[in-house]
N, C-alpha and C positions, 0 to 999 in steps of 0.2 A: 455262645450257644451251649456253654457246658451245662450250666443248670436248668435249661429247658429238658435236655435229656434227659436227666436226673428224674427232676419233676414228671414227666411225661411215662419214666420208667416206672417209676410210684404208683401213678396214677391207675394202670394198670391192674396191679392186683387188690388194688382199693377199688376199683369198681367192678371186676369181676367177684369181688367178697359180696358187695350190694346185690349187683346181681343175681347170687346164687341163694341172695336172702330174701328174693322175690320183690325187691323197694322198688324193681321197674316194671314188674309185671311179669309174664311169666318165665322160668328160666327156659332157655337154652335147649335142655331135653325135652323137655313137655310140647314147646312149640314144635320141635322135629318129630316126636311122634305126630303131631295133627296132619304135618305133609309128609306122608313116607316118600321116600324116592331109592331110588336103585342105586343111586353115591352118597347114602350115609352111612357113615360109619360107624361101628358098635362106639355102647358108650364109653366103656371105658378106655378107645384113643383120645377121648379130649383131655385124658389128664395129664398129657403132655403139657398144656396149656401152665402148669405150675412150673417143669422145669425152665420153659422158654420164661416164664417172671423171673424165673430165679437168677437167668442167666444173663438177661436184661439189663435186671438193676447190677448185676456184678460189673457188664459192659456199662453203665453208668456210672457207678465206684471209681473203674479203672480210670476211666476217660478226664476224670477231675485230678487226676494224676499229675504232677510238673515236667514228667514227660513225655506224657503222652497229649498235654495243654495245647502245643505248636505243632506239631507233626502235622503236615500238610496233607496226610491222606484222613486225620481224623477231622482235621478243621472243613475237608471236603464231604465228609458225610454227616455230618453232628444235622444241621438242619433236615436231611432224609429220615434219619433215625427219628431224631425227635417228634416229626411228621408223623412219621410211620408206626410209634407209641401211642401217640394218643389219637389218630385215627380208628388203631387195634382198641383203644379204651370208648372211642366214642359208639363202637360198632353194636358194642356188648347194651345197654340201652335202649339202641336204636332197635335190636331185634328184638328185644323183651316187648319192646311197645306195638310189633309188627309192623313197624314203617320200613316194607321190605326195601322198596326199592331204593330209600337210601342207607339203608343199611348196605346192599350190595354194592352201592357204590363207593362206600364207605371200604369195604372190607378189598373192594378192586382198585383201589387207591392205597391204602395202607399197602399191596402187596406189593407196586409198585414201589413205593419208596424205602420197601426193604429188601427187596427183588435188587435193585439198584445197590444200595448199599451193599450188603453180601459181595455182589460183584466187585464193585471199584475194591474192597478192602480186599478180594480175594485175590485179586490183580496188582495187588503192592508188592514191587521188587524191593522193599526193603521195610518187612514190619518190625516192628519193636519188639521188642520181648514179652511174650502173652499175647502179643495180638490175636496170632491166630488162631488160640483158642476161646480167651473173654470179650474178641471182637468178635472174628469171623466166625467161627463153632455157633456162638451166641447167636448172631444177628443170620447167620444162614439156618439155624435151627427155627426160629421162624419165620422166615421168609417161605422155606422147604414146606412148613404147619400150613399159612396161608397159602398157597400155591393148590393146594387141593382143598381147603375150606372154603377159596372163591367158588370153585366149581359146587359144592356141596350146596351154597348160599344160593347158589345159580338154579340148582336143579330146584330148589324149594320155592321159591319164586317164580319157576314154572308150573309147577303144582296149586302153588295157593293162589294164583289168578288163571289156573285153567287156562296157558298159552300154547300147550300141547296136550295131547288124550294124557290122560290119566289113568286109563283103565288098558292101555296098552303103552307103556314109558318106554320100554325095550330100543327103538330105534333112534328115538333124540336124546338117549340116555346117552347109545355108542356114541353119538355125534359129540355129546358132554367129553367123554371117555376119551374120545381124538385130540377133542382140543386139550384139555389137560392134559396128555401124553407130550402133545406140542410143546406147551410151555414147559414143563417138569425138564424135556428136554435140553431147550433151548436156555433157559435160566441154569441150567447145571452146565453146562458147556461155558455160559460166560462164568461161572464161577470154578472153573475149572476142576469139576467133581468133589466141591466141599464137602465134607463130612457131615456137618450139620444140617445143610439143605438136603444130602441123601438121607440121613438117617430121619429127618420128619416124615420123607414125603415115604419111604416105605415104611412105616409106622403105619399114616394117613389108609396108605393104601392092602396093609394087613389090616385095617379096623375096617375096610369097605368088605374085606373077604370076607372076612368074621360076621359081618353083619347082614350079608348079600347073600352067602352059604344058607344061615338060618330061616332068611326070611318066605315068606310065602308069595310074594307079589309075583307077576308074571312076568319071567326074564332076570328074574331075581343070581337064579346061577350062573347064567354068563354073565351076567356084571361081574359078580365073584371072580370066575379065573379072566374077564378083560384087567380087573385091576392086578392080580396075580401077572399076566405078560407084562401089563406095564412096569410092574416092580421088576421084573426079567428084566427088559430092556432098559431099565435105568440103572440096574446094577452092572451090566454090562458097558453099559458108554462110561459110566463112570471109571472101570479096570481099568477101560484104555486112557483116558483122561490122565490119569494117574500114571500110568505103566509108558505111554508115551514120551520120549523123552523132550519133545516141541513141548506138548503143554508142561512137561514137571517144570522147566529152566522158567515158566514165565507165572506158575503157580506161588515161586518159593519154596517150593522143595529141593532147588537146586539154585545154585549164584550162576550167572551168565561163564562165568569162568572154570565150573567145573566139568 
């Protein structure tokens, strides 16, 4: 499974280049302007989207490594990653064409299998050397990106088939807002407050401020400081994550014997 990663890792920002050349139809921002919603985020948080390629293909590099070939936590996640690559790359097309609904399921599968990944590898009592920065950093940075871009995909997809008011979002937006407080949660606890997965997802969630602040839609400012709490209480679970000494000994910040 090492060169499928590779490949899959490539893949990536070769079709996000397409994409932005409009080969699939329209980009990315154009379609979010047509459905505004109360979880998008200003544009210039998607250009995170370049560090997480860059850190991808590095976590693909590493992985074809002679030491890192056998290591049974990478041989454990290679088929997730790789999955979760070019799911990320199939998504990009799929919502240029506006086949929302599987674009969403696309983009809620890809999170999954790096949602997972992230975990297991954040969970290794004995990584290699770099791991946890050209695996884990890597693969929790976007996991952390998708993690609020499902919901973002979520909210558009209610908008553009009119599944809720439109002209009143404010309360299935909170409902959006819960669930993703959920998960952001919950996937940062099994990854025991990685770095990567914190730093996307309050990235994600300053570009919803930024964006929610500005905008004029109704309920537009509390979205704003909903996603400002939620970055509150993610940087806070995270302290304890970390500063705890249960979770440091099983994070690898610490060996069972010190």
């Amino acid at each position: 499974m090492r060169l499928p990663v590779l490949i899959a890792a490539a893949l990536m920002p070769a079709v996000a280049w397409f994409s932005q050349q409009g080969y699939f139809g329209p980009d990315n921002g154009e379609i979010s302007d047509r459905y505004p919603t109360l979880l998008v985020a200003a544009g210039y948080a998607f250009a995170i989207w370049g560090p997480i390629f860059l850190l991808d293909l590095i976590f693909a590099v590493f992985q074809l490594r002679a030491r890192w070939r056998e290591d049974d936590t990478l041989l454990r996640v290679r088929p997730a990653a790789a999955a979760g690559f070019m799911l990320t790359a199939l998504w990009m097309p799929l919502f240029s064409q506006q086949w929302f609904w599987l674009a969403l399921a696309t983009i809620w599968l890809a999170l999954a299998c790096l949602a997972w990944t992230a975990a297991v590898l954040a969970r290794d009592p004995t990584p290699l050397p770099g791991q946890a920065l050209w695996a884990g950093f890597a693969i929790g940075l976007h996991a952390g990106w998708l993690s609020l871009a499902a919901f973002l995909n979520t909210a558009q997809v209610i908008v553009a088939y009119r599944l809720a008011p439109v002209d009143a979002m404010l309360p299935w937006s909170l409902g959006l807002f819960a669930a993703a407080a959920l998960v952001l949660l919950a996937a940062n606890a099994r990854m025991r407050g990685s770095a990567g997965y914190v730093l996307a997802a309050l990235w994600g969630l300053a570009g919803v401020y930024a964006k929610q602040s500005e905008s004029a839609l109704p309920g537009a400012a509390t979205a704003a400081w909903v996603a400002v709490g939620i970055g509150g209480v993610l940087l806070a679970q995270t302290a304890w994550l970390r500063l705890h000494p249960k979770h440091r000994v099983f994070s690898g910040h610490l060996s069972p014997g010190e």
